[in-house]
N, C-alpha and C positions, 0 to 999 in steps of 0.2 A: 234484867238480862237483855230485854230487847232493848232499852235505852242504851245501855252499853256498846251493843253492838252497834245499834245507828250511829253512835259517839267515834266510835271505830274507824268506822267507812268513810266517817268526814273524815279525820284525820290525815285517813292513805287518801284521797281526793286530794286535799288540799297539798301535801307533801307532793305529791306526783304537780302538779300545778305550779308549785313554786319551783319543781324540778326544771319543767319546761323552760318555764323563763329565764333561770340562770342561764338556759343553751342558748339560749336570743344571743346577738354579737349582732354590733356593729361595725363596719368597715368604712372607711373613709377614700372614697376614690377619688387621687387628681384630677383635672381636667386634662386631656388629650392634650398634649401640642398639638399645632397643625400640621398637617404632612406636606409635603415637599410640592409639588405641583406634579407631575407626571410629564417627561418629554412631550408628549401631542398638547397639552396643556398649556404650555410655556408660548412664550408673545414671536409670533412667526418673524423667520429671521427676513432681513431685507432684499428686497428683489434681486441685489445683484450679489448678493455674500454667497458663497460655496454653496450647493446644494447638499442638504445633509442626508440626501438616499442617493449617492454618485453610483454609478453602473460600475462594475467590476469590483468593487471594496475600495473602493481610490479614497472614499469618505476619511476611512479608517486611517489610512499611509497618506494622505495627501498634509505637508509640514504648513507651518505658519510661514510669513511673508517672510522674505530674507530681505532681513532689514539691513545688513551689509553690503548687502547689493552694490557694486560701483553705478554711479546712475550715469544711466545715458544722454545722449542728447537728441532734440529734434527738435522742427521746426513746427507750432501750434498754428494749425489755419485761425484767419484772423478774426471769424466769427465765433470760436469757442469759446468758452469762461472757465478757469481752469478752479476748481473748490477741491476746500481740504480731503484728503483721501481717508476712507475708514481704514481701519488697524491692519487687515488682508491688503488694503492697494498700496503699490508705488506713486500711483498718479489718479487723478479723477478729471472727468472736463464736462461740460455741458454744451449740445449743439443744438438750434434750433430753437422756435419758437417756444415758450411757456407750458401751453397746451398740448405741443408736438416735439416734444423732448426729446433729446437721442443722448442718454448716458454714455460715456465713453470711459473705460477704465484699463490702466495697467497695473497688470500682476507680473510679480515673480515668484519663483521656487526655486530651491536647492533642488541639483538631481533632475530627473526627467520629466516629472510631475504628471505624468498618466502617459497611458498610449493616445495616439492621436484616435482611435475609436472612445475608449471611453472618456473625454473632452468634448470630442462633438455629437455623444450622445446625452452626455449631462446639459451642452445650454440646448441638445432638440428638448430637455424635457423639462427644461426652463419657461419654455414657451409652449410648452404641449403640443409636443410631437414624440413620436411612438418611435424607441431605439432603430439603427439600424447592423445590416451585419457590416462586418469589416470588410468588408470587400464594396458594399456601398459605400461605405464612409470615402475610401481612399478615390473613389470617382469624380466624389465631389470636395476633394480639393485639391487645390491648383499654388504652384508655385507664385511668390510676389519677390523678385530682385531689387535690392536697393545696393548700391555703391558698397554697402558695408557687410548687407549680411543676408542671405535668402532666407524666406518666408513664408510657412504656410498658410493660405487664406482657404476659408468656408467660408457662405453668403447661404445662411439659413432664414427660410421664411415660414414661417406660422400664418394662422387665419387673419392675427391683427397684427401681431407682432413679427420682427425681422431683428436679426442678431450674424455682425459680420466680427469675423474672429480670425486673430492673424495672429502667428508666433514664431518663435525663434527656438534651438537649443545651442546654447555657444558656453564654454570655461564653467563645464558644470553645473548651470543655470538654465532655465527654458524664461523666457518671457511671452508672455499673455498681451496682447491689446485688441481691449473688445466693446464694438458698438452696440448698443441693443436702443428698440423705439418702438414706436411704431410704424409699421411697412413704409407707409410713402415719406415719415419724416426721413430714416434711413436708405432711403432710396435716394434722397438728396444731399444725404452727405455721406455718401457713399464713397465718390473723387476727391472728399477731403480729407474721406478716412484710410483709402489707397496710399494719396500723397504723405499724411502724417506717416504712416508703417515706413514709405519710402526715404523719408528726411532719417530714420534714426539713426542714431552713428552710436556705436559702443564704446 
């Protein structure tokens, strides 16, 4: 009887045993794609391309280049070098020494393409300087006359850098032409970046 019984017990053991096991399961997991990169992530854009945190939501509403644009004319001082423009510019140039660079670029937009506060609070924070209100901004700019078309100039200076910025709004369009360098290189071609604004003709 007692054999039987210990006969027993193995039985339900070994059943309950092979129970478990049949519950085993294996699953087979893909490998993850990789995920996307995250905006802060991604390869910072170039020093002179639109700022992508612009003051007021301009970021947002501000269109790509109008590539239609009827193009202007003017006259390039004879020390610039004029290179190919990225996908946002009209025009690109270079003044100055190597080392003492002074980017010069024109842009256009469909439309009014910001208020003149938020414009001259995106290149102050271009070059790290802290917004101002609207009622500063409009102090510090000052009308530029050409033959063809009035112009508003800024002459902003940072601790290294300096960025003079002149534009237009005419037939629906505003145009952009803007130096940026370093202070003393932009300080010396300053009367050439005057005279360019003053040469263009529409």
């Amino acid at each position: 009887m007692k054999v039987r019984l210990a006969y027993l017990s193995f039985l339900v053991v070994a059943l309950m045993a092979c129970r478990r096991e049949s519950d085993i399961k294996v699953y087979r997991v893909s490998k993850a794609p990789l995920e996307e990169a995250e905006p802060g992530q991604q390869a910072a854009m170039p020093a002179n391309a639109p700022s992508p945190s612009m003051p007021g939501g301009l970021a947002s509403g501000m269109p790509t280049r109008d590539a239609s644009a009827s193009p202007p004319k003017w006259t390039k001082p004879e020390t610039w070098n004029e290179v190919p423009p990225s996908a946002m510019r009209f025009a690109s140039f270079n003044a100055g020494a190597t080392d003492n660079k002074v980017d010069v670029s024109i842009v256009t937009f469909s439309g009014e393409g910001g208020t003149d506060t938020d414009n001259v609070n995106r290149w102050r924070q271009q070059i790290g300087l802290p917004p101002m209100t609207p009622a500063a901004v409009t102090t510090q700019i000052e009308p530029l006359k050409s033959d063809d078309a009035t112009f508003s100039l800024v002459d902003i200076a940072g601790a290294n850098t300096r960025t003079l910025a002149a534009w237009t709004r005419r037939d629906g369009q505003v145009w952009f032409f803007k130096a940026t360098g370093p202070s003393a290189a932009v300080e010396k071609e300053k009367t050439n970046f005057v005279k360019f604004v003053q040469s263009v003709r529409f």
